[in-house]
DRENTORKOL-3810 file (N, C-alpha, C; in nm, 4 decimals):
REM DRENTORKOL-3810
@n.u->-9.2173; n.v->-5.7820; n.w->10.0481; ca.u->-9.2629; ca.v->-5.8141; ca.w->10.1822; c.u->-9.3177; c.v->-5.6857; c.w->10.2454
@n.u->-9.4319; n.v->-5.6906; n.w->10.2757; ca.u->-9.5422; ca.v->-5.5813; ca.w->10.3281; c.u->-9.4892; c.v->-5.5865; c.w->10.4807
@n.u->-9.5253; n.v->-5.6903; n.w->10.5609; ca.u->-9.5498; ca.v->-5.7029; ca.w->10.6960; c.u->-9.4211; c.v->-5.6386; c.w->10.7805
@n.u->-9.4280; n.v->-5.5581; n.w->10.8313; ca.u->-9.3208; ca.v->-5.4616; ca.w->10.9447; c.u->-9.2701; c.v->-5.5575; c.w->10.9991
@n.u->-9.3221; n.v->-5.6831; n.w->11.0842; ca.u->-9.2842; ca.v->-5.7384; ca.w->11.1773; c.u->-9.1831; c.v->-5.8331; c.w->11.0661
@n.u->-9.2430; n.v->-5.9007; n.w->10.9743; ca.u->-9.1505; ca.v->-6.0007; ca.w->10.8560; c.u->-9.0466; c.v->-5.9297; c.w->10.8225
@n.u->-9.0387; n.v->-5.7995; n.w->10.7890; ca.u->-8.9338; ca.v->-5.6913; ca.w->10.7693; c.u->-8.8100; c.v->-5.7237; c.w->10.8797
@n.u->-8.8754; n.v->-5.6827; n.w->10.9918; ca.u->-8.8111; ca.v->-5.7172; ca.w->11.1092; c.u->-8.7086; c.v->-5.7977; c.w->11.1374
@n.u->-8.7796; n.v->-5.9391; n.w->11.0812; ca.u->-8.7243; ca.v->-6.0579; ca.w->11.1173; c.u->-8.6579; c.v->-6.0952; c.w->11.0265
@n.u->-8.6429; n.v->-6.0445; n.w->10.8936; ca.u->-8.5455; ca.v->-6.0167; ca.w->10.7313; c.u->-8.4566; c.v->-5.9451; c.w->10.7514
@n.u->-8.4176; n.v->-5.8291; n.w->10.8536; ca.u->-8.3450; ca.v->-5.7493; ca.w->10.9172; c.u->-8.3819; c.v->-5.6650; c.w->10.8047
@n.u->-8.4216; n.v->-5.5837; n.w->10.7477; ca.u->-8.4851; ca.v->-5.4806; ca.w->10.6667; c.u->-8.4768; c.v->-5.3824; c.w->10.7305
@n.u->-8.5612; n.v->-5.3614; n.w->10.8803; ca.u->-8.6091; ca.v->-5.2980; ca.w->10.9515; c.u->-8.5021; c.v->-5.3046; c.w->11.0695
@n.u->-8.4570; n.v->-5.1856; n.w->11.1371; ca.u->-8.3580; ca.v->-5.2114; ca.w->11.2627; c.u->-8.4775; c.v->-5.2334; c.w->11.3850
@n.u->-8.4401; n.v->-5.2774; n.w->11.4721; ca.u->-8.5383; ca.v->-5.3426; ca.w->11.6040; c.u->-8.3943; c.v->-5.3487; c.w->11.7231
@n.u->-8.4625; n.v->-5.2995; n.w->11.8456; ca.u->-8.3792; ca.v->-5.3231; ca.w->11.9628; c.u->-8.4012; c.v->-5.4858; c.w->11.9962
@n.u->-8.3554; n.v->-5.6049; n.w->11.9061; ca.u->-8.3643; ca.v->-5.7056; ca.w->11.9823; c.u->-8.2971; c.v->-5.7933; c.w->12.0827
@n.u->-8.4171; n.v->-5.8342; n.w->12.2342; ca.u->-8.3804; ca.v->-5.8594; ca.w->12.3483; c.u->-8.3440; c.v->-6.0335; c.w->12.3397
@n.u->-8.3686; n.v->-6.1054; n.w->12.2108; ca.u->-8.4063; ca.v->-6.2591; ca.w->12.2385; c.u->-8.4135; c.v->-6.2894; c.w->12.0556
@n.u->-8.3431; n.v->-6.4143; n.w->12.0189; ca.u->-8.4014; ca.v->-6.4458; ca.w->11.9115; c.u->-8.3618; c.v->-6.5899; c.w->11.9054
@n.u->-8.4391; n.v->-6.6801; n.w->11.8710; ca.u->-8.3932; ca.v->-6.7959; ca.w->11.8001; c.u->-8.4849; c.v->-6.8486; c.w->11.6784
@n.u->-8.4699; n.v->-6.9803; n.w->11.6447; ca.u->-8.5139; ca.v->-7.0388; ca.w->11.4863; c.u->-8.6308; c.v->-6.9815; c.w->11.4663
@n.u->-8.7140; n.v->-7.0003; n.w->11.5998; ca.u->-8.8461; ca.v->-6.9534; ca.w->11.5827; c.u->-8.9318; c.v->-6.8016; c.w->11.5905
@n.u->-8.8769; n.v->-6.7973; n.w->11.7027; ca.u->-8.9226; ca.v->-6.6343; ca.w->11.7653; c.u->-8.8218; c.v->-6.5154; c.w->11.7404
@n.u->-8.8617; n.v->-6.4257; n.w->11.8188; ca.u->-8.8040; ca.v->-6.2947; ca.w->11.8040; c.u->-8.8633; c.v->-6.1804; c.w->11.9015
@n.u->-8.7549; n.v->-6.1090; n.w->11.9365; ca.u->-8.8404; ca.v->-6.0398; ca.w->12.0751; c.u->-8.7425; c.v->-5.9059; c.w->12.0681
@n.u->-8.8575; n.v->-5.8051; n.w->12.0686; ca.u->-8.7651; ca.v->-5.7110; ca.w->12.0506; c.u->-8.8779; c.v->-5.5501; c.w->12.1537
@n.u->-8.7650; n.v->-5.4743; n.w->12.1981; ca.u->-8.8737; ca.v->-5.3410; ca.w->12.2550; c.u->-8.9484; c.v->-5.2708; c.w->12.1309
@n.u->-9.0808; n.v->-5.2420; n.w->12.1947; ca.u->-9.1201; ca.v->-5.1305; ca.w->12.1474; c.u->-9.0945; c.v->-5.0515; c.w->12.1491
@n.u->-9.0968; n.v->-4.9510; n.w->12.0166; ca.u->-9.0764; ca.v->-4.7978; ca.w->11.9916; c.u->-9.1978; c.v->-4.7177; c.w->12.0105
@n.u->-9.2482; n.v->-4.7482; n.w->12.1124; ca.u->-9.4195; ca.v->-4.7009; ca.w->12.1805; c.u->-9.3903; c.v->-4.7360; c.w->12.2861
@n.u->-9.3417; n.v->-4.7652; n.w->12.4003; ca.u->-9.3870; ca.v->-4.8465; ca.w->12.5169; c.u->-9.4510; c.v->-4.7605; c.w->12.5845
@n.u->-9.5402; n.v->-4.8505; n.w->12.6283; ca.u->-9.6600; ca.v->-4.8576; ca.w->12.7172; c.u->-9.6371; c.v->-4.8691; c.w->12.8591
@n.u->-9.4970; n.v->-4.8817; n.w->12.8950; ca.u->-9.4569; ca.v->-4.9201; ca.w->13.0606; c.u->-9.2695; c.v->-4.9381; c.w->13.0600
@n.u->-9.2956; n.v->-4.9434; n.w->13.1245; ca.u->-9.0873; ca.v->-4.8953; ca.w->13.1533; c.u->-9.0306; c.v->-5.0405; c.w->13.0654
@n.u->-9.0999; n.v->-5.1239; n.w->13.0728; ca.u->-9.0718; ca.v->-5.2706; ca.w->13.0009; c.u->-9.1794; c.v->-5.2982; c.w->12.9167
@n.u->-9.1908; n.v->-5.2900; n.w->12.7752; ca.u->-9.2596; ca.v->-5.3173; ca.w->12.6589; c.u->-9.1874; c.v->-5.3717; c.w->12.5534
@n.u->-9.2136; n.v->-5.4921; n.w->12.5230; ca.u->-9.1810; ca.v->-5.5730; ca.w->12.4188; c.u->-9.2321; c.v->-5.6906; c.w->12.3761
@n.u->-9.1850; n.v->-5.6365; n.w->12.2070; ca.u->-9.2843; ca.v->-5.7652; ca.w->12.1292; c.u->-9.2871; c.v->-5.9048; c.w->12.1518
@n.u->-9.3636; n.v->-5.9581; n.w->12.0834; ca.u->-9.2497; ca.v->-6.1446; ca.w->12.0696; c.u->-9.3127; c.v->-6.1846; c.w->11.9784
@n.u->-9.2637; n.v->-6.2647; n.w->11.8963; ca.u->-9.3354; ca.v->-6.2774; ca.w->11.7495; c.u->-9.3310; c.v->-6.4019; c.w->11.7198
@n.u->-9.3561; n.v->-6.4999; n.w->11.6541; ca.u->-9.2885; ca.v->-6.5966; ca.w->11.5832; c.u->-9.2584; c.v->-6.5670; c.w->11.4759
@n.u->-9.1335; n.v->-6.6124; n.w->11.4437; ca.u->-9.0521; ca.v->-6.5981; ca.w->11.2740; c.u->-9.1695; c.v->-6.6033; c.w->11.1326
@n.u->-9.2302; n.v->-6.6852; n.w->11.1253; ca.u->-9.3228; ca.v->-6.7960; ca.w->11.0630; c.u->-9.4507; c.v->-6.6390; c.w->11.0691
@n.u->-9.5009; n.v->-6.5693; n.w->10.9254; ca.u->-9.6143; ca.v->-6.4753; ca.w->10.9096; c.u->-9.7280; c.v->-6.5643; c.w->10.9354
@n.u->-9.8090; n.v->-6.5557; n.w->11.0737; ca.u->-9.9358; ca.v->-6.6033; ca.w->11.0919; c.u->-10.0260; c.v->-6.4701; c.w->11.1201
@n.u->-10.0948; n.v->-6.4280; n.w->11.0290; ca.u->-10.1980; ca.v->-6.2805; ca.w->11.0333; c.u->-10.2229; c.v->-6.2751; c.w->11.2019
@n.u->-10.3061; n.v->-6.3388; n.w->11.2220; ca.u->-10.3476; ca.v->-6.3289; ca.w->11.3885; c.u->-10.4016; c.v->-6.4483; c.w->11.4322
@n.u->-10.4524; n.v->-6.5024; n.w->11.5599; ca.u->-10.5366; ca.v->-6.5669; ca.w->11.6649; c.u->-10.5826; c.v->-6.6754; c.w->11.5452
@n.u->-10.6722; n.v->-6.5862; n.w->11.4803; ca.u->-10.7927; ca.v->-6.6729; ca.w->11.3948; c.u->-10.7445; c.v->-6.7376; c.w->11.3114
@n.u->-10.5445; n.v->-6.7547; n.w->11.2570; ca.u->-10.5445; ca.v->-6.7974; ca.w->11.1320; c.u->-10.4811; c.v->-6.9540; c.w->11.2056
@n.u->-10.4691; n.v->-6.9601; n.w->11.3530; ca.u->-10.3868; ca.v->-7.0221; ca.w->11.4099; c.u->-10.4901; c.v->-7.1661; c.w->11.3555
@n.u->-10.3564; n.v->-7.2815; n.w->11.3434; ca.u->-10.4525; ca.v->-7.4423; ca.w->11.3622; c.u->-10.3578; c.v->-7.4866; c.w->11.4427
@n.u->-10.4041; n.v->-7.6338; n.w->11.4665; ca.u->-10.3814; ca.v->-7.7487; ca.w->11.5527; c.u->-10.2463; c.v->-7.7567; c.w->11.5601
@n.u->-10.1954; n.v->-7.7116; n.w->11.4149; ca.u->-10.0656; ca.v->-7.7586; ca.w->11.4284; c.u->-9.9579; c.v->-7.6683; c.w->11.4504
@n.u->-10.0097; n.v->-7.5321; n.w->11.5550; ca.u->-9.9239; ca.v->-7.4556; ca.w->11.6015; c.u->-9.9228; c.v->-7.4501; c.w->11.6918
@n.u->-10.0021; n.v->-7.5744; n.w->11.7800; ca.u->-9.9996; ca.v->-7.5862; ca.w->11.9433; c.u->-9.8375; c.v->-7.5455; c.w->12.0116
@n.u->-9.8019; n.v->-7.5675; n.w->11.9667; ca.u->-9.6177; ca.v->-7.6528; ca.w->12.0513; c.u->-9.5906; c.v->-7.4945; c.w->12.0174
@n.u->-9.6141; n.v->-7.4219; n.w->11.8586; ca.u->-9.5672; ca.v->-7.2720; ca.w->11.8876; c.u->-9.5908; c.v->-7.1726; c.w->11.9522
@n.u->-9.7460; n.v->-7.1908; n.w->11.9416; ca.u->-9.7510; ca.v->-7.0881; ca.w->12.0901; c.u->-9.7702; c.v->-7.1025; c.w->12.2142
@n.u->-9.7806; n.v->-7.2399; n.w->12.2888; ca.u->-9.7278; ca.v->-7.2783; ca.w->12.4019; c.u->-9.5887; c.v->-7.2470; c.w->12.4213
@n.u->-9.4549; n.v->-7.2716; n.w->12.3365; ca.u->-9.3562; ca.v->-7.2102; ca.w->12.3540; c.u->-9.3370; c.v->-7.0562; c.w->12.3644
@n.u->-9.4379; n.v->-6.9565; n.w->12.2797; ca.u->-9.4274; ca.v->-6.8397; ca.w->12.3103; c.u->-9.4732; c.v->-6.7733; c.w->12.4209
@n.u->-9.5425; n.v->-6.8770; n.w->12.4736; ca.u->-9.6310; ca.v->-6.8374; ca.w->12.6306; c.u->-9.5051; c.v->-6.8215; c.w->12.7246
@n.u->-9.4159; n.v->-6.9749; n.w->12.7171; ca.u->-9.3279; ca.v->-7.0133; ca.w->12.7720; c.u->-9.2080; c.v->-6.8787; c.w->12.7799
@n.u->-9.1945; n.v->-6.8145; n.w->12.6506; ca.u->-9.0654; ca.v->-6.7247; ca.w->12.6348; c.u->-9.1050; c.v->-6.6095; c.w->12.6942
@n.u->-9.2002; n.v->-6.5983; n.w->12.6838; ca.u->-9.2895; ca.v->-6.4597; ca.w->12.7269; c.u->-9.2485; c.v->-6.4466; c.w->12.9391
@n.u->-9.2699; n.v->-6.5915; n.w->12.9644; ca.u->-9.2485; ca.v->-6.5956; ca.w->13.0749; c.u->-9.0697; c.v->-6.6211; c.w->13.1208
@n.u->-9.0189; n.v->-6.6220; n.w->13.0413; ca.u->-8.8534; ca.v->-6.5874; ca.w->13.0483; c.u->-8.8533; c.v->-6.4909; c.w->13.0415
@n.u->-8.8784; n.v->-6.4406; n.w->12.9468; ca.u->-8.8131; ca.v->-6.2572; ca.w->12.9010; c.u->-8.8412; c.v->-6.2092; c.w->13.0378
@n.u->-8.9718; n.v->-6.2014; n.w->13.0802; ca.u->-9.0034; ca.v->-6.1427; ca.w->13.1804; c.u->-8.9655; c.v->-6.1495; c.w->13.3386
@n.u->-8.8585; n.v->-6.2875; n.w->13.3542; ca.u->-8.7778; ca.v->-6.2996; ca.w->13.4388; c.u->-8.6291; c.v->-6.2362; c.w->13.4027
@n.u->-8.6183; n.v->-6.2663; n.w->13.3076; ca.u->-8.4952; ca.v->-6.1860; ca.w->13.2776; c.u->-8.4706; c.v->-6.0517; c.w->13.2417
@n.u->-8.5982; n.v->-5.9935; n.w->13.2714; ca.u->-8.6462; ca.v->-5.8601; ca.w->13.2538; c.u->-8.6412; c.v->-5.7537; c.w->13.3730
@n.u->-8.6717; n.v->-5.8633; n.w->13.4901; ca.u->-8.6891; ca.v->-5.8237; ca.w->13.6146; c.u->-8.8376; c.v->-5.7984; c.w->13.6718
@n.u->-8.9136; n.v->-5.8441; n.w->13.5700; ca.u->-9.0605; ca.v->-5.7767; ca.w->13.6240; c.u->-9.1460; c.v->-5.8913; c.w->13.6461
@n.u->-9.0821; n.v->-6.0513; n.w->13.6708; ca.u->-9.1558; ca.v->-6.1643; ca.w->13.6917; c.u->-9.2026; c.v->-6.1304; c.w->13.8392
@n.u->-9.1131; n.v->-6.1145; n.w->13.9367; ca.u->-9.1702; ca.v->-6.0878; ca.w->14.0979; c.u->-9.2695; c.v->-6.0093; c.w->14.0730
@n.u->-9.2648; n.v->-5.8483; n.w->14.0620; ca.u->-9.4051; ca.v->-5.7778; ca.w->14.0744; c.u->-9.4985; c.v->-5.7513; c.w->14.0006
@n.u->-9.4988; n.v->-5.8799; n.w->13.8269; ca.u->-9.5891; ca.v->-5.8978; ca.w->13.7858; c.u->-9.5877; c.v->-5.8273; c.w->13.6391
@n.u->-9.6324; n.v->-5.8691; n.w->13.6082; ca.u->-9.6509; ca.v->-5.8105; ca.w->13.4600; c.u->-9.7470; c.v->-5.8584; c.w->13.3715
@n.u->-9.8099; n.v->-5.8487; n.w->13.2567; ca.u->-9.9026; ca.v->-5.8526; ca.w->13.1651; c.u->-9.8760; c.v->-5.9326; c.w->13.0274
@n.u->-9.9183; n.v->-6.0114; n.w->12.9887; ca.u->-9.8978; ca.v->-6.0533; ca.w->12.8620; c.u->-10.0251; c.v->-6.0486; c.w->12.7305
@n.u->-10.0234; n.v->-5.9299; n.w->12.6299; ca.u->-10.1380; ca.v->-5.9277; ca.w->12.5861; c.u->-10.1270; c.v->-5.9399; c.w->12.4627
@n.u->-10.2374; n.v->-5.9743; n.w->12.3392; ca.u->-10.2762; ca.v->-6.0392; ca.w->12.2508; c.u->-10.3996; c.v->-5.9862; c.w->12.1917
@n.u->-10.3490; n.v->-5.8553; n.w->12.0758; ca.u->-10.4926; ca.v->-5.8434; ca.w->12.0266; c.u->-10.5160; c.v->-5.9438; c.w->11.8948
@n.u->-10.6719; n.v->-5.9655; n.w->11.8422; ca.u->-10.6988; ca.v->-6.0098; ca.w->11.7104; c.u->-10.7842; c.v->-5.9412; c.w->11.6351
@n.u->-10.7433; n.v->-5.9003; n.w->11.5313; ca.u->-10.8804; ca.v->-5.8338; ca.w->11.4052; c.u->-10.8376; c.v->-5.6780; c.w->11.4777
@n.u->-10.8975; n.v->-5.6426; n.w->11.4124; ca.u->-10.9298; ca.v->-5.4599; ca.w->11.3638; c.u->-10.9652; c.v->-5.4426; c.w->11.5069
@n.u->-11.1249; n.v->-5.4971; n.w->11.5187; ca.u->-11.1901; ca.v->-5.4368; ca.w->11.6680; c.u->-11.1408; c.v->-5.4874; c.w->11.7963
@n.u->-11.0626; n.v->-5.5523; n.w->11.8140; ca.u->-10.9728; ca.v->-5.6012; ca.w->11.8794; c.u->-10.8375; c.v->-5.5267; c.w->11.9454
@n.u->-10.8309; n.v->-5.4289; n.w->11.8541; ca.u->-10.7247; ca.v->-5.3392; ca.w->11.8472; c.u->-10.5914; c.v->-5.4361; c.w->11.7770
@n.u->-10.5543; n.v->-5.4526; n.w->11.7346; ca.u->-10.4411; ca.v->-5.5506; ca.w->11.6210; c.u->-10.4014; c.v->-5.4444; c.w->11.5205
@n.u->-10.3183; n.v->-5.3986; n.w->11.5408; ca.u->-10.2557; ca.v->-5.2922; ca.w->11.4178; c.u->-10.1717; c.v->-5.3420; c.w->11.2839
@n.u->-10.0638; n.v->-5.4557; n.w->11.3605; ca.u->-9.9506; ca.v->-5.4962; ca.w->11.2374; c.u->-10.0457; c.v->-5.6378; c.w->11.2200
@n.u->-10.0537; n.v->-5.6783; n.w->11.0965; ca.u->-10.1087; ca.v->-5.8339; ca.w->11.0812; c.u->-10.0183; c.v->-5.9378; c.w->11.0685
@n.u->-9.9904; n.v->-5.9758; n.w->11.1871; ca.u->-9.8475; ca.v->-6.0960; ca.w->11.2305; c.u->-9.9192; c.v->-6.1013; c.w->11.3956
@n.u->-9.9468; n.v->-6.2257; n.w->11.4693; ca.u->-9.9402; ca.v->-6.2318; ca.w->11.5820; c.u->-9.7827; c.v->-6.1986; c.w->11.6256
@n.u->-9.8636; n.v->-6.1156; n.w->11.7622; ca.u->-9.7430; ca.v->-6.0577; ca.w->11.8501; c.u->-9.8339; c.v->-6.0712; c.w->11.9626
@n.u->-9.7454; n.v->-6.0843; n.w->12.0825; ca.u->-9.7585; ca.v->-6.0648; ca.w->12.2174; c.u->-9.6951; c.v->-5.9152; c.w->12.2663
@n.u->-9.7298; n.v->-5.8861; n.w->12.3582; ca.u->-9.7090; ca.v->-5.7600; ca.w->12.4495; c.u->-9.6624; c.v->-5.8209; c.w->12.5566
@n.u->-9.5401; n.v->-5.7789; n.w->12.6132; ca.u->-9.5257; ca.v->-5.8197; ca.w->12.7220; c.u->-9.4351; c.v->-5.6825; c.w->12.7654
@n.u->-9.5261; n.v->-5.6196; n.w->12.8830; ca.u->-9.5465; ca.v->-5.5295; ca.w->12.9541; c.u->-9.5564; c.v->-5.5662; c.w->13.1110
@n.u->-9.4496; n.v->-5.4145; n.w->13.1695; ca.u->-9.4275; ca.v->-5.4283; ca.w->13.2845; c.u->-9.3523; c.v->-5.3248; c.w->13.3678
@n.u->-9.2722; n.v->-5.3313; n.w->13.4880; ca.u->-9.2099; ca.v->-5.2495; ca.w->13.5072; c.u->-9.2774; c.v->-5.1417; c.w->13.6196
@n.u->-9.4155; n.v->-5.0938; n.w->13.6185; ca.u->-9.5028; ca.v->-5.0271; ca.w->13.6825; c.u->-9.6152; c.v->-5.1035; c.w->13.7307
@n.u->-9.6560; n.v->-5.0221; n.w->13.7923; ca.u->-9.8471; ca.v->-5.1041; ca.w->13.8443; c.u->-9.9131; c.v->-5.0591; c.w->13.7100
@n.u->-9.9671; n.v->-5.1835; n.w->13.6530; ca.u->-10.0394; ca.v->-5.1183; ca.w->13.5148; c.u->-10.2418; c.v->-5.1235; c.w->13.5589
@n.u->-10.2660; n.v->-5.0260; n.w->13.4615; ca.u->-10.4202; ca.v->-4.9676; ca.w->13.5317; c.u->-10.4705; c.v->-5.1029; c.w->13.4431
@n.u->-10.6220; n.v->-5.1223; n.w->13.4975; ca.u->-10.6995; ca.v->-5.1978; ca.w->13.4808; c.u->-10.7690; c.v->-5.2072; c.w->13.3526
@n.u->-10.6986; n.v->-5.2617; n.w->13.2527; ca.u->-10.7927; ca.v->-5.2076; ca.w->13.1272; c.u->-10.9157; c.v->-5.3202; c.w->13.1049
@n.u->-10.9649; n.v->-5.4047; n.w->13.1771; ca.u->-11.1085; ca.v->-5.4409; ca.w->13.1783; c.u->-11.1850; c.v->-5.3823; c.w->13.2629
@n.u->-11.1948; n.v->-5.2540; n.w->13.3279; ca.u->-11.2797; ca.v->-5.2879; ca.w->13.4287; c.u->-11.3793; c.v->-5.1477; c.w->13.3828
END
């Protein structure tokens, strides 16, 4: 098993994890980007965005869903926080496993503008 994040979720790899059940897995980054940075994954190796079909609606609607727990139970639902999603290389996507970012904690700068 190649994938860091599958490692992860094999317990191979140690991870500060905040959340886990059948499906997902949520753990801090060892990078954070903001006083609150952490992954969320689904269990299940899907490369990224593009490999997603029809029939993972219900999974990542639920990860939308957890994303928006953690982040209440995080403390950073009131003043807001970020939930981000790269795909492919130019995209910026480093590990090949969809993950979410869910970042917070500070006023974060504008990275579209």
């Amino acid at each position: 098993m190649e994938c860091v994040f599958c490692r992860i979720v094999a317990g191979e790899i140690p991870a500060d994890i905040v959340y886990q059940d059948k499906e997902f897995i949520a753990f801090r980054d060892i990078h954070p980007q903001a006083p609150t940075h952490l992954l969320i994954i689904p269990k299940v190796h899907i490369a990224s965005l593009t490999q997603l079909s029809d029939k993972q609606q219900r999974l990542i609607g639920r990860l939308v869903l957890l994303a928006k727990d953690l982040a209440e139970k995080e403390g950073i639902s009131a003043s807001g926080y970020r939930l981000s999603v790269s795909c492919g290389a130019d995209g910026g996507q480093l590990v090949p496993h969809i993950h979410f970012h869910l970042l917070g904690g500070r006023k974060l700068d504008d990275m579209l503008g």
